[in-house]
C-alpha positions in Angstrom: 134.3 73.1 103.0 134.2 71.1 99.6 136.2 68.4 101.3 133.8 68.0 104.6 130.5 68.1 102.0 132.5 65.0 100.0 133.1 63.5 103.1 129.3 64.3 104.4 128.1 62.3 101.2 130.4 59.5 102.2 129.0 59.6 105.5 125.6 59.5 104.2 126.0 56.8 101.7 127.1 54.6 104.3 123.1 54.4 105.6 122.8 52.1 102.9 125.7 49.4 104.1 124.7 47.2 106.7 126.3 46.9 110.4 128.1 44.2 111.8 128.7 44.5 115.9 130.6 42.0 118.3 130.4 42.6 122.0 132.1 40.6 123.9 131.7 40.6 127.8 134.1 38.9 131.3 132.3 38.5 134.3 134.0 38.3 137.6 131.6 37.5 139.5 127.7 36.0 138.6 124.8 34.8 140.4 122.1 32.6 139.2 121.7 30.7 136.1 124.5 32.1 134.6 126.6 31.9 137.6 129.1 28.7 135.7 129.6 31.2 132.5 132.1 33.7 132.7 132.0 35.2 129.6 129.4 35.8 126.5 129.6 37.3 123.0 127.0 39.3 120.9 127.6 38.7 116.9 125.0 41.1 115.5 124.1 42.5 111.5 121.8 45.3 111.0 120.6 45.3 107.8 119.0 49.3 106.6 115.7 47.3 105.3 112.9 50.4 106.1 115.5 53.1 106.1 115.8 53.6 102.5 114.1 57.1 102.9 115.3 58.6 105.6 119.0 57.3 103.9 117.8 59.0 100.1 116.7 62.2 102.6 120.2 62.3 104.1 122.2 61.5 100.5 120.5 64.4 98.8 120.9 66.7 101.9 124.3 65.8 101.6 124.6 66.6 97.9 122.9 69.7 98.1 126.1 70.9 100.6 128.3 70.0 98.5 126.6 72.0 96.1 126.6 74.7 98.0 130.2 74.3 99.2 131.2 74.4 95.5 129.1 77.2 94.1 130.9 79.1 97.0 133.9 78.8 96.2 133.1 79.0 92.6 131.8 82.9 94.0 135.2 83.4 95.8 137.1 83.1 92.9 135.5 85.2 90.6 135.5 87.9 93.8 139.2 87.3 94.0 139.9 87.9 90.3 137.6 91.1 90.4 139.6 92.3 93.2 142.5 91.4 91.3 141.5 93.4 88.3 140.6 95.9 90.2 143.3 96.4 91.9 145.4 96.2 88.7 143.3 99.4 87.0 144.2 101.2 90.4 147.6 101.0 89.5 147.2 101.6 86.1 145.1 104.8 86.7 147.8 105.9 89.2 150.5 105.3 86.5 148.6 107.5 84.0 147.6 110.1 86.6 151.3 110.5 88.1 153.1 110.7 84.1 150.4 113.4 83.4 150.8 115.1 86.6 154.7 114.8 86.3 154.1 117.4 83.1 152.2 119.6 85.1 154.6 119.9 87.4 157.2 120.4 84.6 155.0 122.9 83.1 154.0 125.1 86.5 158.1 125.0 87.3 158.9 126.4 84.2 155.6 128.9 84.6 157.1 129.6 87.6 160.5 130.7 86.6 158.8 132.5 83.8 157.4 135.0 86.3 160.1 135.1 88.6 162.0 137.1 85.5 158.9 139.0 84.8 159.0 140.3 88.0 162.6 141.1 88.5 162.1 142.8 85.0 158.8 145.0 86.7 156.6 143.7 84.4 154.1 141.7 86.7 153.2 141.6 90.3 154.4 139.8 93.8 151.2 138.3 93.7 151.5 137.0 90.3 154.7 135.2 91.6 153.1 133.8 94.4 149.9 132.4 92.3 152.4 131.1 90.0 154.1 129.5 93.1 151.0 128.4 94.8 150.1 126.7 91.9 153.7 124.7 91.5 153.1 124.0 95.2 149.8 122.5 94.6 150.8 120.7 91.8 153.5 119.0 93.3 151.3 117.9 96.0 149.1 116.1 93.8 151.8 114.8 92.3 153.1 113.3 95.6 149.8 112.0 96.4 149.7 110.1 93.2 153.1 108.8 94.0 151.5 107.7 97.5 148.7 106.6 95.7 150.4 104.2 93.3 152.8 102.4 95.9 149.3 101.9 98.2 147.4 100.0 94.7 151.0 98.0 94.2 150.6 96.7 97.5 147.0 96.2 97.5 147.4 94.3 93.8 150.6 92.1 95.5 148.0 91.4 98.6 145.0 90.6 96.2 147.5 88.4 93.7 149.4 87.0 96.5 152.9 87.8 95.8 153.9 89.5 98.7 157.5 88.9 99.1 158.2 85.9 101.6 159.4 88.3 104.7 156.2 90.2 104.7 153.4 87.5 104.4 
């Protein structure tokens, strides 16, 4: 867009330069006057004289594209860098999330087993081994999600960044 607005300017500039045209014309075939001349050019210039305004109208319509085109792109770069930043705390939070979750998982396996000789002991209850279990269950499956979860915001921040490797773009 920036380089049509430049080239819009140029176009509009040119209002200001004057215009040279030749036409040149063969007859075949003429009647009358002009029936002994078979052929005729036009040298003409055009000089802009009275069309300074409309020329100054054009010029600073096509400046204000320019403009325009600029401060847009200006506006897609600083979405493009958000979305990049983004992107990168997405993975970073994911990161965070799956180490922390990793010890909760850690933690509700060893619960887990920790019940599971309580109970062959007759100290607590089958249902106390299946909370315990439940909750190892549960926890794993957030911990899978994050998992999920982090290789999703590594490929959104490779799409964002553009560093998709060369097979896949």
């Amino acid at each position: 867009r920036i380089a049509a607005a430049e080239e819009g300017v140029a176009v509009a500039r040119s209002g200001w330069f004057p215009t040279l045209t030749l036409d040149a014309n063969y007859y075949t075939h003429r009647a009358g006057v002009s029936k002994e001349i078979d052929w005729d050019v036009l040298l003409s210039l055009e000089a802009p004289i009275f069309d300074g305004f409309t020329t100054s109208a054009r010029m600073r319509e096509a400046a204000s594209y320019l403009r325009t085109a600029r401060l847009q792109l200006a506006r897609k770069e600083r979405e493009i860098r958000l979305e990049i930043r983004r992107a990168w705390s997405d993975v970073r939070a994911f990161q965070s999330q799956l180490a922390s979750l990793e010890k909760a998982v850690s933690s509700a396996q060893e619960n887990h087993e920790i019940v599971q000789a309580e109970y062959r002991q007759g100290i607590v209850t089958n249902i106390e081994v299946l909370t315990a279990f439940n909750t190892l269950q549960g926890v794993r499956l957030e911990r899978d999600r994050a998992r999920f979860g982090l290789k999703l915001a590594g490929v959104r921040l490779s799409v964002q960044s553009g560093s998709l490797p060369e097979g896949i773009r």
